[in-house]
C-alpha positions in Angstrom: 72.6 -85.4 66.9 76.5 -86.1 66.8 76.5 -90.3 66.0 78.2 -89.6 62.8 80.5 -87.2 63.9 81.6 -89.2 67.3 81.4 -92.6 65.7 84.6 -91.4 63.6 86.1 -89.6 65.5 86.0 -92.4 68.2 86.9 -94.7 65.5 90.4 -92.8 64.5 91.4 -91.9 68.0 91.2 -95.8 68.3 93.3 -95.9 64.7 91.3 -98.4 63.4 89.9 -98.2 59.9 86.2 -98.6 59.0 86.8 -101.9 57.9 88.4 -103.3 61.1 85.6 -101.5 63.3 83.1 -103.1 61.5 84.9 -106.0 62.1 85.3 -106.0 66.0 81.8 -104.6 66.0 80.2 -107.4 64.0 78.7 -105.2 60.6 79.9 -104.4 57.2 82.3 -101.7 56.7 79.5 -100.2 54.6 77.0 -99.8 57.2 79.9 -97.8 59.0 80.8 -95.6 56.1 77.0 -94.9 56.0 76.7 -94.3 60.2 80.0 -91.6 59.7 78.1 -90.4 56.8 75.3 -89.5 58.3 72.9 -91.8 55.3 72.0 -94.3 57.7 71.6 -94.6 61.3 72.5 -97.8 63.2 69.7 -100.0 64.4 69.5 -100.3 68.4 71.1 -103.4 68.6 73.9 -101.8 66.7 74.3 -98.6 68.8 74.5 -100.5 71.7 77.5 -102.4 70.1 79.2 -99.3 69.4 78.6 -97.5 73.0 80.2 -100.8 74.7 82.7 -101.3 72.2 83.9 -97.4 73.3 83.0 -97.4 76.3 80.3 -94.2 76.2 76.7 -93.9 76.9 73.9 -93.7 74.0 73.4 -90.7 75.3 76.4 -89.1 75.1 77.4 -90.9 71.6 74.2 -89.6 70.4 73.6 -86.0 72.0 77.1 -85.1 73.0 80.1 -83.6 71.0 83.0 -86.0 71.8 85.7 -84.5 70.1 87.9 -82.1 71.7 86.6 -78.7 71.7 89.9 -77.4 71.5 91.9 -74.3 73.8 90.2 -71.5 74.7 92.8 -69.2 72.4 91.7 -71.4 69.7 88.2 -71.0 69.9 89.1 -67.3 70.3 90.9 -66.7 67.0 88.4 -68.5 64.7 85.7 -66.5 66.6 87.6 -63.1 66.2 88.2 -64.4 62.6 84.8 -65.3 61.9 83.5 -61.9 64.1 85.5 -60.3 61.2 84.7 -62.1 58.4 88.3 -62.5 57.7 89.5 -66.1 56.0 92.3 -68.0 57.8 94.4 -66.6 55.1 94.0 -62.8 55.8 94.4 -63.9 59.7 97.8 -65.8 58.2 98.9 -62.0 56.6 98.5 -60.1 59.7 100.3 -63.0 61.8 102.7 -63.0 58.8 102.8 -66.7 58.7 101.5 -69.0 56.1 97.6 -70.1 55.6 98.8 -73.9 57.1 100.5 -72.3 60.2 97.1 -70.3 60.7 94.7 -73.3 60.4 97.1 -75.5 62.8 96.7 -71.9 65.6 92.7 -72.7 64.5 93.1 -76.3 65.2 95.7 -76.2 68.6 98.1 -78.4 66.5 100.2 -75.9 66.3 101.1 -73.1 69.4 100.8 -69.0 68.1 104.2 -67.6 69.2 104.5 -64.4 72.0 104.6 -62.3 69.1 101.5 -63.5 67.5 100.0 -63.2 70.6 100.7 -59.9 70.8 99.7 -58.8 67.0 95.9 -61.1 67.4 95.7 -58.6 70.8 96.9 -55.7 69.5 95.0 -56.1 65.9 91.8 -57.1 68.1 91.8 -54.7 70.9 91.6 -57.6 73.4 94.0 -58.5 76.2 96.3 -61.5 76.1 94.9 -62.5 79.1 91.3 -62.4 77.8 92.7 -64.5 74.5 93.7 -67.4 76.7 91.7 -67.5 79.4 87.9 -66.1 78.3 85.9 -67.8 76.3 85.5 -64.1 74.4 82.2 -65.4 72.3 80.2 -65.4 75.7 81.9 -62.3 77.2 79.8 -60.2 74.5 83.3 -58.9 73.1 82.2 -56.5 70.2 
């Protein structure tokens, strides 16, 4: 179940605070914190509230990831990473970049240069074209 997850991630895209959801939605800012917490679940009267106040079905606020899922290159490097068992920070030595560089490559905040393209294919034995356009965790990429 994702209502915790989508509930804040709905609420920050929206920039509002728990305290001014609960608000607009009518409940305490307490019974938020405890929805985005994952302690409490809303009653059906609330989750109603909360899929018109967004705009999203029950379903997908309950059943459905919301948030982006990101680039295929990024979900290729924290799967390479993780296929490794390497931490962003050895991933940060090869690229020779800092640990916060690595994690905003991880996150798409942040583009990897043609360069560290070309190391993450090189290091990995993968093509460029197969780190930005296949999902590589469903090709079966050993």
């Amino acid at each position: 179940m994702y209502l915790n997850t989508n509930l804040s991630f709905l609420r920050k895209k929206r920039g509002l605070s728990q305290r001014e959801m609960a608000k607009v939605i009518g409940l305490t800012s307490s019974a938020i914190a405890f929805y985005e917490t994952g302690d409490r679940e809303p009653s059906l009267k609330n989750l109603i509230k909360i899929a018109e106040y967004f705009s999203v079905s029950i379903d997908d606020l309950l059943l459905k990831d919301l948030r982006p899922q990101g680039s295929v290159l990024t979900r290729n490097l924290k799967y390479l990473r993780n296929r490794e068992h390497y931490s962003q920070e050895d991933m940060a030595k090869l690229l020779k970049v800092s640990k916060a560089n690595m994690s905003k490559y991880e996150s798409g905040a942040a583009e990897l240069s043609n360069q560290g393209l070309i190391n993450v294919s090189q290091f990995f034995g993968v093509t460029i074209d197969a780190l930005l356009k296949k999902d590589l965790s469903k090709e079966g990429f050993k």
